[in-house]
ZADO-1210 file (C-alpha; in nm, 4 decimals, padded with zeros to 6 digits):
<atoms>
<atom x="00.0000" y="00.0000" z="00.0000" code="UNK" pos="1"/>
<atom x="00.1686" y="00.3267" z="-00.1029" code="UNK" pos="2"/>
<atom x="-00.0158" y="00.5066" z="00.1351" code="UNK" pos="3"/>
<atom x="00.1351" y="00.2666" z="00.3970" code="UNK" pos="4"/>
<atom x="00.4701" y="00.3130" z="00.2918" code="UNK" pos="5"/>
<atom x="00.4630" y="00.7401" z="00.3153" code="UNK" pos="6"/>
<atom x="00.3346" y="00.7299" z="00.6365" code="UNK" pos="7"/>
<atom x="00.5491" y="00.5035" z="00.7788" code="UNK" pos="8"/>
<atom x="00.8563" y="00.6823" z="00.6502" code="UNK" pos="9"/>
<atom x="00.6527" y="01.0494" z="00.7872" code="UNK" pos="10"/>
<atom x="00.6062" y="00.8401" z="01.1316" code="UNK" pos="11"/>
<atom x="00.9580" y="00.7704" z="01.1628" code="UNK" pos="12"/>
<atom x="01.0738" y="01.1409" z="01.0902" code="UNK" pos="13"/>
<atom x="00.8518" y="01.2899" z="01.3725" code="UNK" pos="14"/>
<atom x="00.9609" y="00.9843" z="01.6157" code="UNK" pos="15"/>
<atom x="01.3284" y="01.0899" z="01.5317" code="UNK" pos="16"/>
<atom x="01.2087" y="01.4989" z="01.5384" code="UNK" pos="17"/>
<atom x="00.9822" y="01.3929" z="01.8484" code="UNK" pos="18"/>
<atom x="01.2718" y="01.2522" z="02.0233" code="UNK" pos="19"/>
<atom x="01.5316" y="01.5508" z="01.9353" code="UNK" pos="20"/>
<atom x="01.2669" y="01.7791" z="02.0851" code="UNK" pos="21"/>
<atom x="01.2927" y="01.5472" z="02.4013" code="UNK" pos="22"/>
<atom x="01.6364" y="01.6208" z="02.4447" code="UNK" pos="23"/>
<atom x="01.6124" y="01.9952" z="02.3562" code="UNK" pos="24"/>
<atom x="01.3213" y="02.0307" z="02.6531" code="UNK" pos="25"/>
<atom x="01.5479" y="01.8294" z="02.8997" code="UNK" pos="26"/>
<atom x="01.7882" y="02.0515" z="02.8097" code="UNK" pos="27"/>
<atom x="01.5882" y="02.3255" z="02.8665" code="UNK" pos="28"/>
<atom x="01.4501" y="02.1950" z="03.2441" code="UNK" pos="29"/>
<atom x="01.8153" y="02.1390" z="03.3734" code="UNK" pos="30"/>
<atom x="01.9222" y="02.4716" z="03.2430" code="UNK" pos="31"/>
<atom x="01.6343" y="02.6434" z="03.4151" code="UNK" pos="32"/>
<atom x="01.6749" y="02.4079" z="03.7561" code="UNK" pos="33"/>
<atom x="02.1073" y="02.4665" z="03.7488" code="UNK" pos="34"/>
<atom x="01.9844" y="02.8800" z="03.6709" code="UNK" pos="35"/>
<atom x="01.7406" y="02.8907" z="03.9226" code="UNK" pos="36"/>
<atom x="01.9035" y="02.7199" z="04.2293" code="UNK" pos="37"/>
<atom x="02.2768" y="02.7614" z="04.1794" code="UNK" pos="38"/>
<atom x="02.2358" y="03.1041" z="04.0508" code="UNK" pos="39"/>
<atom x="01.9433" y="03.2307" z="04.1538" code="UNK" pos="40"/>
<atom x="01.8263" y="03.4066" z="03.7964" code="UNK" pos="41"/>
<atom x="01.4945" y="03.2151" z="03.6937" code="UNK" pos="42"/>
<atom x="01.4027" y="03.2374" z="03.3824" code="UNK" pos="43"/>
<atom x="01.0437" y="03.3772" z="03.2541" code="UNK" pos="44"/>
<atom x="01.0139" y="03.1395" z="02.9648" code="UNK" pos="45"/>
<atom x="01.1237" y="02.7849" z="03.0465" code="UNK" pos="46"/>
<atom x="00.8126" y="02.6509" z="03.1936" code="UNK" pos="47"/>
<atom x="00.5795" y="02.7660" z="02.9082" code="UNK" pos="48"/>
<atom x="00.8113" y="02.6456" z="02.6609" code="UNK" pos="49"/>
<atom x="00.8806" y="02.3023" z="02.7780" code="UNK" pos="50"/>
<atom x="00.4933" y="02.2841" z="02.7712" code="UNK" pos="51"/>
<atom x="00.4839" y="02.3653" z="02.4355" code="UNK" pos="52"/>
<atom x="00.7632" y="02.1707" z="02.3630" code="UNK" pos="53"/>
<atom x="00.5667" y="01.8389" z="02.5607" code="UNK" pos="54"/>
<atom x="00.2727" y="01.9181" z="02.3458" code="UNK" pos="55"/>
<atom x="00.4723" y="01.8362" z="02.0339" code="UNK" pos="56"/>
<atom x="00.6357" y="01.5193" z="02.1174" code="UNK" pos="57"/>
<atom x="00.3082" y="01.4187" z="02.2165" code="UNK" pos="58"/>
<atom x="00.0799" y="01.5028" z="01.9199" code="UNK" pos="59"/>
<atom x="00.3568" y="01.4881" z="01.6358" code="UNK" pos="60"/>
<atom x="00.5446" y="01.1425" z="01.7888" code="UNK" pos="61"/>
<atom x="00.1777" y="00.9760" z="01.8221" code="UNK" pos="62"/>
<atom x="00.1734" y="00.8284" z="01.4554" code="UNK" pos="63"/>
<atom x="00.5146" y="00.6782" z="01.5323" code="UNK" pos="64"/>
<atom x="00.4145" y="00.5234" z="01.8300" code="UNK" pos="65"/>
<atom x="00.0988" y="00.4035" z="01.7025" code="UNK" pos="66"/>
<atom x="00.3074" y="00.2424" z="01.3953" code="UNK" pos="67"/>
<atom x="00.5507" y="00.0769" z="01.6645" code="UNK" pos="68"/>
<atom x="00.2616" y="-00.0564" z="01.8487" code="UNK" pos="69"/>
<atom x="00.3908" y="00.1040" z="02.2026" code="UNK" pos="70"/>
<atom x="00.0706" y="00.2911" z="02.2767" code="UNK" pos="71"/>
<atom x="-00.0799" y="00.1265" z="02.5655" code="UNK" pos="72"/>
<atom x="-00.3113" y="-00.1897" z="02.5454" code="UNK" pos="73"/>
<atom x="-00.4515" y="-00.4584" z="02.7404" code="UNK" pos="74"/>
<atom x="-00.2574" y="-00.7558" z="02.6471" code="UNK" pos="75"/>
<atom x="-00.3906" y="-00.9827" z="02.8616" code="UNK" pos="76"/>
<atom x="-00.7430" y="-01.0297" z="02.6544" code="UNK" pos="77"/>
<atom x="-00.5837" y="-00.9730" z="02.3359" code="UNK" pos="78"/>
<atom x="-00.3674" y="-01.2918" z="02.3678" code="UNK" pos="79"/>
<atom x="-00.6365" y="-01.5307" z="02.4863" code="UNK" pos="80"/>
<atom x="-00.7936" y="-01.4402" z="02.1320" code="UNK" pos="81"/>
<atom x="-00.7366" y="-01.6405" z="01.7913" code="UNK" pos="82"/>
<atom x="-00.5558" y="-01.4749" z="01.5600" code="UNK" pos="83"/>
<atom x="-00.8609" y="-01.4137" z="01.3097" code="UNK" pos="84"/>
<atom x="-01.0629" y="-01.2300" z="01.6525" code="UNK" pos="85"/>
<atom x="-00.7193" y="-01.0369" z="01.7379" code="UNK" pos="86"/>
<atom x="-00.7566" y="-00.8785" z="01.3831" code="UNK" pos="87"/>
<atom x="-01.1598" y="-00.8327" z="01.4056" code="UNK" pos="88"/>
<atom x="-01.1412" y="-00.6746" z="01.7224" code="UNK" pos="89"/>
<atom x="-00.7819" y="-00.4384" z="01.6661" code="UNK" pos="90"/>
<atom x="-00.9748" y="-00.3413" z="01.2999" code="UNK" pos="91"/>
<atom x="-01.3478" y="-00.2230" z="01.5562" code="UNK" pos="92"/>
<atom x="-01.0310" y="-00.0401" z="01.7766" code="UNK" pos="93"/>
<atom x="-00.9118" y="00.1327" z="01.5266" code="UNK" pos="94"/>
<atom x="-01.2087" y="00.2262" z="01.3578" code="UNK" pos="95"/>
<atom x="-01.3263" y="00.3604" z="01.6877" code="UNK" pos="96"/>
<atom x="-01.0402" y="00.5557" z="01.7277" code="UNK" pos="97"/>
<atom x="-01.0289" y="00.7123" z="01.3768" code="UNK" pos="98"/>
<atom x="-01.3624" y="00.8239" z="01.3897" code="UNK" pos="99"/>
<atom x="-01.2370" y="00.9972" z="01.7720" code="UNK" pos="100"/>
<atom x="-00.9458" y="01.1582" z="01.6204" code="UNK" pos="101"/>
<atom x="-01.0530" y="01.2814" z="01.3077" code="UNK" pos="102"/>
<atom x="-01.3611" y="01.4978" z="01.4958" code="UNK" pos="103"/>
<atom x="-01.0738" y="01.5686" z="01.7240" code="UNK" pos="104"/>
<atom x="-00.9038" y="01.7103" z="01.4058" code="UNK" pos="105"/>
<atom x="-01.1753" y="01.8578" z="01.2716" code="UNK" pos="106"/>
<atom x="-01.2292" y="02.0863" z="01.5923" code="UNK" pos="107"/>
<atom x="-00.8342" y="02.1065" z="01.6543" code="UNK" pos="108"/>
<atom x="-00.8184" y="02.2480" z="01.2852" code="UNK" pos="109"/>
<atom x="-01.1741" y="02.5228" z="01.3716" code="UNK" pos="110"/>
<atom x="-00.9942" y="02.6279" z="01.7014" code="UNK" pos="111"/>
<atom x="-00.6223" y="02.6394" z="01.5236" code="UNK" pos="112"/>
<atom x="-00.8176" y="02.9413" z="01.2261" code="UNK" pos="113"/>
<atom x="-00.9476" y="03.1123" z="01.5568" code="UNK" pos="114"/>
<atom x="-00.6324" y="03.1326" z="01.6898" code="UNK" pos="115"/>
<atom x="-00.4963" y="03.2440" z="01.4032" code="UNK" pos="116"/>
<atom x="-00.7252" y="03.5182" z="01.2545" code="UNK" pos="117"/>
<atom x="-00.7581" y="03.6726" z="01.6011" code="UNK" pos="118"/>
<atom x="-00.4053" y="03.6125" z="01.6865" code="UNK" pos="119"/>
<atom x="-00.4483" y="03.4316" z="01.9889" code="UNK" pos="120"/>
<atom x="-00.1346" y="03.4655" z="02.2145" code="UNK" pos="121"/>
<atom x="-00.0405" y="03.2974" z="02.5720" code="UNK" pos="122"/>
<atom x="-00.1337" y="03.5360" z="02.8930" code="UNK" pos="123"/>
<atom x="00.2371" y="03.4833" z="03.0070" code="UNK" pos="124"/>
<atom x="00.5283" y="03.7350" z="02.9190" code="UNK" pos="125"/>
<atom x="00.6237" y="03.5388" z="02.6646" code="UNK" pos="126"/>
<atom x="00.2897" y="03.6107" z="02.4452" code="UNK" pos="127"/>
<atom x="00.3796" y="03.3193" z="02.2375" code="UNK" pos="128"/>
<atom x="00.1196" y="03.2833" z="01.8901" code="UNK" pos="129"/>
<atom x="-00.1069" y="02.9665" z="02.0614" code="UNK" pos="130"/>
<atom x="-00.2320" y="02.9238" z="01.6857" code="UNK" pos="131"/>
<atom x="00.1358" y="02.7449" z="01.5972" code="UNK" pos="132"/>
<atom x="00.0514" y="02.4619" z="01.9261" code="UNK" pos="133"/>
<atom x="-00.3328" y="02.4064" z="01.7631" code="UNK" pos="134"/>
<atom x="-00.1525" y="02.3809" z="01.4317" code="UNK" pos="135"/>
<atom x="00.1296" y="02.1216" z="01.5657" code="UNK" pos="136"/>
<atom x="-00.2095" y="01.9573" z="01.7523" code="UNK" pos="137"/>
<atom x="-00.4023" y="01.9246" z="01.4544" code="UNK" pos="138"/>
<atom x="-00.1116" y="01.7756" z="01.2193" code="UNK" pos="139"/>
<atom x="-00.0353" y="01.5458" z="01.5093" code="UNK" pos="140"/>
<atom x="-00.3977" y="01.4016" z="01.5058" code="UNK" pos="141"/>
<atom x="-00.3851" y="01.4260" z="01.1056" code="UNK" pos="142"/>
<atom x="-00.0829" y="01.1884" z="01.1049" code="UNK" pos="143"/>
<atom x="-00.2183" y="00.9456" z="01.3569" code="UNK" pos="144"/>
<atom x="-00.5710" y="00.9532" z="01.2008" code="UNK" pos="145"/>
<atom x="-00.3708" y="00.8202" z="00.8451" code="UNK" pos="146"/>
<atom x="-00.1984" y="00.5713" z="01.0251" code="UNK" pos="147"/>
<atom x="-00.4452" y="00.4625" z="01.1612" code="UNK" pos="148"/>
<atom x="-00.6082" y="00.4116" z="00.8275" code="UNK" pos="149"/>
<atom x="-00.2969" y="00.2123" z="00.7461" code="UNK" pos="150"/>
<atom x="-00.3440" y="00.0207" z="01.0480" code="UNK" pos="151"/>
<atom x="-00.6973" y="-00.0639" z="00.9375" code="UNK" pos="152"/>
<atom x="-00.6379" y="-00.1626" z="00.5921" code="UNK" pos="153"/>
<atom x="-00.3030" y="-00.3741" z="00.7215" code="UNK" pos="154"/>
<atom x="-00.5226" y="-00.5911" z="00.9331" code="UNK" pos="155"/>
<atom x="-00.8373" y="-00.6300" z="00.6735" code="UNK" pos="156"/>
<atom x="-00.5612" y="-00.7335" z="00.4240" code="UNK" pos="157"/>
<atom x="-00.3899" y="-00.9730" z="00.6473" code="UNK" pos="158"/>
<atom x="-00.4316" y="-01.3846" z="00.5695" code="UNK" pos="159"/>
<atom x="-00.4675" y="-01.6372" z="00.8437" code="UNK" pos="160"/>
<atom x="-00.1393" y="-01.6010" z="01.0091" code="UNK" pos="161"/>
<atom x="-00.0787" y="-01.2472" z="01.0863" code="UNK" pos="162"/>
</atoms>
């Protein structure tokens, strides 16, 4: 499936970008926690921005860890399944969560023009454009709502032993 093949490859960039980002906001925390206690200058902006920063990873890593399988499931009834219910019942999972994250997109996308058009900004000092975290928010649940098509049409297309 072409399809299958794009996404996977645009899965594994934002796992890789995801996990950069990871590093950066560590980075960020220790720099604020060595500023703050050992030199007593806080920092205005460190908080906010590893939020921000959290919000990312989260939303833009989600289609990675979705194609990985490391989001969290209940093992325990999906083993004591055959292999032909596994399938049936990960395919009603998935489309259950596709049809979640795509209205999820759909009002992500609505709230990310708001922001935009009346130039919604954060109350803190750092008045930071909240339009660019809907916008990360919304591709996030774009790229994990194709996945998850791939996901679907991976286990319809399965034969008996997968």
């Amino acid at each position: 499936m072409r399809l299958g093949t794009y996404m996977r490859m645009i899965n594994e960039w934002m796992g890789r970008l995801s996990s950069a980002i990871l590093i950066l906001m560590i980075g960020i925390i220790f720099y604020e926690t060595l500023a703050r206690y050992f030199f007593k200058l806080p920092t205005v902006w460190e908080l906010e921005v590893a939020i921000y920063l959290m919000i990312f990873i989260t939303f833009m890593g989600a289609g990675w860890g979705l194609k990985n399988g490391v989001h969290v499931s209940v093992e325990v009834i999906i083993q004591r399944l055959s292999t032909k219910n596994r399938r049936i019942l990960r395919t009603i999972l998935y489309l259950i969560a596709l049809l979640t994250f795509l209205v999820f997109f759909q009002q992500c996308l609505s709230t990310t023009m708001t922001a935009y058009f009346e130039w919604w900004t954060s109350w803190s000092a750092l008045e930071f454009p909240l339009f660019l975290v809907y916008m990360f928010i919304s591709i996030g649940l774009l790229l994990l709502s194709l996945q998850l098509c791939v996901e679907i049409y991976e286990q319809i297309a399965k034969k008996d032993g997968g």
